[in-house]
C-alpha positions in Angstrom: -7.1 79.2 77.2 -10.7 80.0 77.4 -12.5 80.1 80.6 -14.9 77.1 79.1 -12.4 75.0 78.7 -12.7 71.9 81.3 -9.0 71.7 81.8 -8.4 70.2 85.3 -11.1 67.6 83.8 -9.3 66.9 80.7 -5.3 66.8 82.4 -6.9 64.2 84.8 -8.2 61.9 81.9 -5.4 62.2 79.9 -2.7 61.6 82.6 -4.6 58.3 83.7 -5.0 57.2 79.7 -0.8 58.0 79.9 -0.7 55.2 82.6 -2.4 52.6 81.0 -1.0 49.9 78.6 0.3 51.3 75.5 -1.1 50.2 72.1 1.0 50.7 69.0 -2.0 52.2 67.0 0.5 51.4 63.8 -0.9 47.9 64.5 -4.7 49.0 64.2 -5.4 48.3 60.6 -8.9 47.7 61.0 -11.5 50.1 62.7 -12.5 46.9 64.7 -9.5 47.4 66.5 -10.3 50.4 68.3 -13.0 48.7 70.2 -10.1 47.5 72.3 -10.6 49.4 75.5 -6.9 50.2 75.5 -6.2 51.6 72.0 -9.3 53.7 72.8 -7.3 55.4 75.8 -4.1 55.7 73.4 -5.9 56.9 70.8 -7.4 60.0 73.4 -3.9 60.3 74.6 -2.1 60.9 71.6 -4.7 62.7 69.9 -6.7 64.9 71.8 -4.3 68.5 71.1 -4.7 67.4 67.7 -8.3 66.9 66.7 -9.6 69.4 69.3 -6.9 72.2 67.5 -7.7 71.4 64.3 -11.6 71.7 64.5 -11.2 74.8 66.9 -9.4 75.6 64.0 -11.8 75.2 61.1 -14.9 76.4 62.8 -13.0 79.7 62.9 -11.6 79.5 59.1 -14.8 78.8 57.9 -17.3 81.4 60.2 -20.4 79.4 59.7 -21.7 81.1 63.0 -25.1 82.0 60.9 -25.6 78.3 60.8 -25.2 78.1 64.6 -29.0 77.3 65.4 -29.1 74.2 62.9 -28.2 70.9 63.7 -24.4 70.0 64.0 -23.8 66.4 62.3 -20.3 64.3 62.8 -19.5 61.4 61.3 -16.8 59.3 62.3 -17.3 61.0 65.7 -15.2 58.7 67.6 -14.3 60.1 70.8 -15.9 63.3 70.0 -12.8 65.1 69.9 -14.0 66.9 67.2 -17.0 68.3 68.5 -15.5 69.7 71.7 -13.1 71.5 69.6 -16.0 72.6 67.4 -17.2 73.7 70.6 -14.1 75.5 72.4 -15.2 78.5 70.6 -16.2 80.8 73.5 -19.4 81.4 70.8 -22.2 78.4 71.4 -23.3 76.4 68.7 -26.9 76.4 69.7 -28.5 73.7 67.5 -29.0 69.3 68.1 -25.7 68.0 67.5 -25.6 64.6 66.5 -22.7 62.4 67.1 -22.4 59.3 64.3 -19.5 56.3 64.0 -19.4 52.3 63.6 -18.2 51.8 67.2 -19.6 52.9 70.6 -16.1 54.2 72.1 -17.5 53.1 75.7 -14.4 53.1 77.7 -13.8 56.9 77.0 -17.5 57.7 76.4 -18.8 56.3 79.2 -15.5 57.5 82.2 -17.2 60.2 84.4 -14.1 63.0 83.7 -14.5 62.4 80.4 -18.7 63.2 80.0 -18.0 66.2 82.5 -15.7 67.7 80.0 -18.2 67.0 77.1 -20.9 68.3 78.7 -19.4 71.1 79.8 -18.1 71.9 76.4 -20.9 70.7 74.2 -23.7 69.9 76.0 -26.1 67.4 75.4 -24.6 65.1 72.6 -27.0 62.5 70.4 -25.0 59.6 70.2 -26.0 57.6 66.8 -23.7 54.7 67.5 -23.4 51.6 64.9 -23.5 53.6 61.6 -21.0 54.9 59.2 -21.1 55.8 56.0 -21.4 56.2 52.9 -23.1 53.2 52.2 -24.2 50.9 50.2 -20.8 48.9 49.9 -18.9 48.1 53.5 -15.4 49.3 53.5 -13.3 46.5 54.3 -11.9 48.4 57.2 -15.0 48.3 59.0 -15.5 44.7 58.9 -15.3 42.4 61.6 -17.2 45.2 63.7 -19.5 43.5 65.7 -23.0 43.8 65.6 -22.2 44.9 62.2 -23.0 48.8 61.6 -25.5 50.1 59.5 -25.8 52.7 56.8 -27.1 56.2 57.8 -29.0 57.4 55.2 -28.2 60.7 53.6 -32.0 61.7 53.3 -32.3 61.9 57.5 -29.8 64.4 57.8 -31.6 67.5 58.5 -32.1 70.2 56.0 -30.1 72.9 56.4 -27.6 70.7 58.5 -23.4 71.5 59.4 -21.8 68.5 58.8 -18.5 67.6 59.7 -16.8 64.4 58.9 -13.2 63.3 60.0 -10.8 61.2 59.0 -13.6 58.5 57.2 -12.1 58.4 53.7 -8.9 56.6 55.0 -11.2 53.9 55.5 -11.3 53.5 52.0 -7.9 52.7 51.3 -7.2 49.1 50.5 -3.2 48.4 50.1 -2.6 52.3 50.2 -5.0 52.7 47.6 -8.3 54.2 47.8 -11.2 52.8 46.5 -12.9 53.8 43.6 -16.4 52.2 44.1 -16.1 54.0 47.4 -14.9 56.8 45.9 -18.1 57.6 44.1 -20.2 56.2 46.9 -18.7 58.9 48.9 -19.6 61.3 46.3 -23.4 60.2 45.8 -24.0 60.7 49.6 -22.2 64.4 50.0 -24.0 65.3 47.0 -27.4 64.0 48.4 -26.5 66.1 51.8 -25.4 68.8 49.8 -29.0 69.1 47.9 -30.7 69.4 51.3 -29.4 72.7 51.9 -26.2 71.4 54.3 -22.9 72.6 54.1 -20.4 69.9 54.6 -16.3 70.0 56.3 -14.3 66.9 55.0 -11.0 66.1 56.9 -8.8 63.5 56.2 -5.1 62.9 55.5 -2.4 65.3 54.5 0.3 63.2 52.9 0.9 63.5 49.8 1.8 60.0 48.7 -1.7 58.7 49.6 -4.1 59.4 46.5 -6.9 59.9 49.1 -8.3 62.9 47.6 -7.4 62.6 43.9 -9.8 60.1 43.3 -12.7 61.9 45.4 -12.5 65.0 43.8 -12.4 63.7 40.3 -15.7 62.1 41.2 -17.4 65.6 42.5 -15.5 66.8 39.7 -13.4 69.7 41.1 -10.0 71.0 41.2 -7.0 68.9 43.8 -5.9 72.2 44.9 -5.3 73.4 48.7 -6.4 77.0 48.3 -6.5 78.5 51.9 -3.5 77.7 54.3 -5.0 77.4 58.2 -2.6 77.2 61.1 -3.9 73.9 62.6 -0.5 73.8 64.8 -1.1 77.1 66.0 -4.6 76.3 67.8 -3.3 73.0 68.9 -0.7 74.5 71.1 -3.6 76.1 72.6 -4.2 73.2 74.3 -0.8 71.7 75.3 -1.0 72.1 78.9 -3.4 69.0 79.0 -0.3 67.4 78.9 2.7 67.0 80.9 6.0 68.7 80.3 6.8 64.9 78.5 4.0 64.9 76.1 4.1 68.6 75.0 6.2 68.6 72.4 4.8 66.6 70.4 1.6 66.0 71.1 0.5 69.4 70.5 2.7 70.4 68.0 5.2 72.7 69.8 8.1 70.6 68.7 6.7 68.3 65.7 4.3 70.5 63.7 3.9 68.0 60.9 1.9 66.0 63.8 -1.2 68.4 63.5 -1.5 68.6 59.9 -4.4 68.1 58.1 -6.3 68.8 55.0 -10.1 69.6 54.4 -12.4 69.8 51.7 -15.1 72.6 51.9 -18.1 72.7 50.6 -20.8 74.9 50.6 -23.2 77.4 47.6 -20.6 80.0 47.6 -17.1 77.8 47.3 -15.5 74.8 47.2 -12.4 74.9 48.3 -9.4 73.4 50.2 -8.2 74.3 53.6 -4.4 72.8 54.5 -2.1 73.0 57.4 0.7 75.7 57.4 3.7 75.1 58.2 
């Protein structure tokens, strides 16, 4: 591991979130849910190999490091998992980064160990909390969130903006289904980020038998083809000794590599193209 990685911060979080009650995150059908305290701790648990392996992951496959002193955009945020493995590379992304979801994520957001590993990894993070996008139309997944969130407005990203955005469209899917109003709501706003000069990083399922990208790329009006193979698993293992000799296996991939696979859409002047997991 690299020396900027916070582990002994990052073990002691995630073997207290171990302790706590379990939530069956199966059950969580509606973002809402995650404002349960515990499913937030779960959700860090189970995930954090994962996410940060998997963005440590793209930033390398996609070498955007002469973006590195514009502002750093991520929607869906969540935890922020994403960002510090944006951030693991020993290289600094020097602009604002900007942290945007529907939900605050206070019970990991605000526990001491937790900021200390953030800041150590990332710095100072904007948190934009009680937005998603894209706007105008809700997804029904999102409601119920209370105070509702609001829309975040493609025209205030920055110009010339990275923007990441993980695992939103599956908040589109309604009886397995995504939704096509959504579908080209989704499309409208990356194209009105895309026309300010940003380059954009979509991440969402890898399955298959989920039409969750069909429909989104017929809108933008491009190919469904995974182009580029990038060894998610690989840079998740990285990080498996944030977990006990229990967890290991398959929380980081060593044993299950079907558990860090992903698939991203990315889009910038030169190439669209697809990135997906090899296994």
């Amino acid at each position: 591991m690299t020396d900027r990685l916070p582990t002994a911060l990052l073990q002691s979080v995630l073997a207290r979130y171990k302790l706590c009650p379990r939530q069956d995150l199966g059950l969580a059908q509606q973002v809402g849910d995650y404002a349960d305290p515990r499913r937030q701790q779960t959700y860090v648990h189970m995930y954090t190999a994962k996410h940060m392996g998997l963005w440590a992951a793209l930033r390398s496959a996609v070498n955007w490091e002469d973006r590195k002193t514009s502002s750093l955009y991520s929607f869906g945020a969540g935890p922020n998992l994403c960002l510090m493995g944006w951030y693991w590379r020993p290289t600094a992304w020097e602009g604002p980064v900007v942290a945007v979801d529907p939900l605050p994520w206070s019970r990991v957001l605000d526990d001491a160990d937790w900021q200390a590993a953030s800041h150590s990894l990332c710095g100072v993070i904007n948190e934009t909390r009680g937005f998603y996008v894209p706007g105008p139309t809700l997804p029904a997944q999102l409601a119920g969130i209370q105070p509702p969130p609001r829309i975040f407005p493609p025209d205030t990203v920055a110009e010339g903006s990275v923007v990441i955005i993980p695992f939103v469209m599956n908040h589109f899917l309604v009886s397995g289904s995504v939704s096509e109003q959504l579908a080209r709501e989704m499309t409208n706003w990356i194209l009105a980020v895309y026309n300010r000069g940003c380059r954009i990083l979509l991440v969402d399922l890898h399955a298959d038998e989920v039409d969750i990208w069909k429909v989104l790329c017929t809108a933008l009006g491009i190919q469904f083809d995974a182009t580029r193979k990038v060894g998610f698993s690989r840079y998740s293992k990285v990080f498996a000794d944030l977990y006990d000799a229990d967890d290991r296996a398959f929380r980081a991939g060593l044993r299950y590599k079907q558990f860090c696979q992903a698939r991203a859409l990315c889009i910038q002047p030169e190439r669209v193209e697809f990135l997906q997991g090899d296994l």
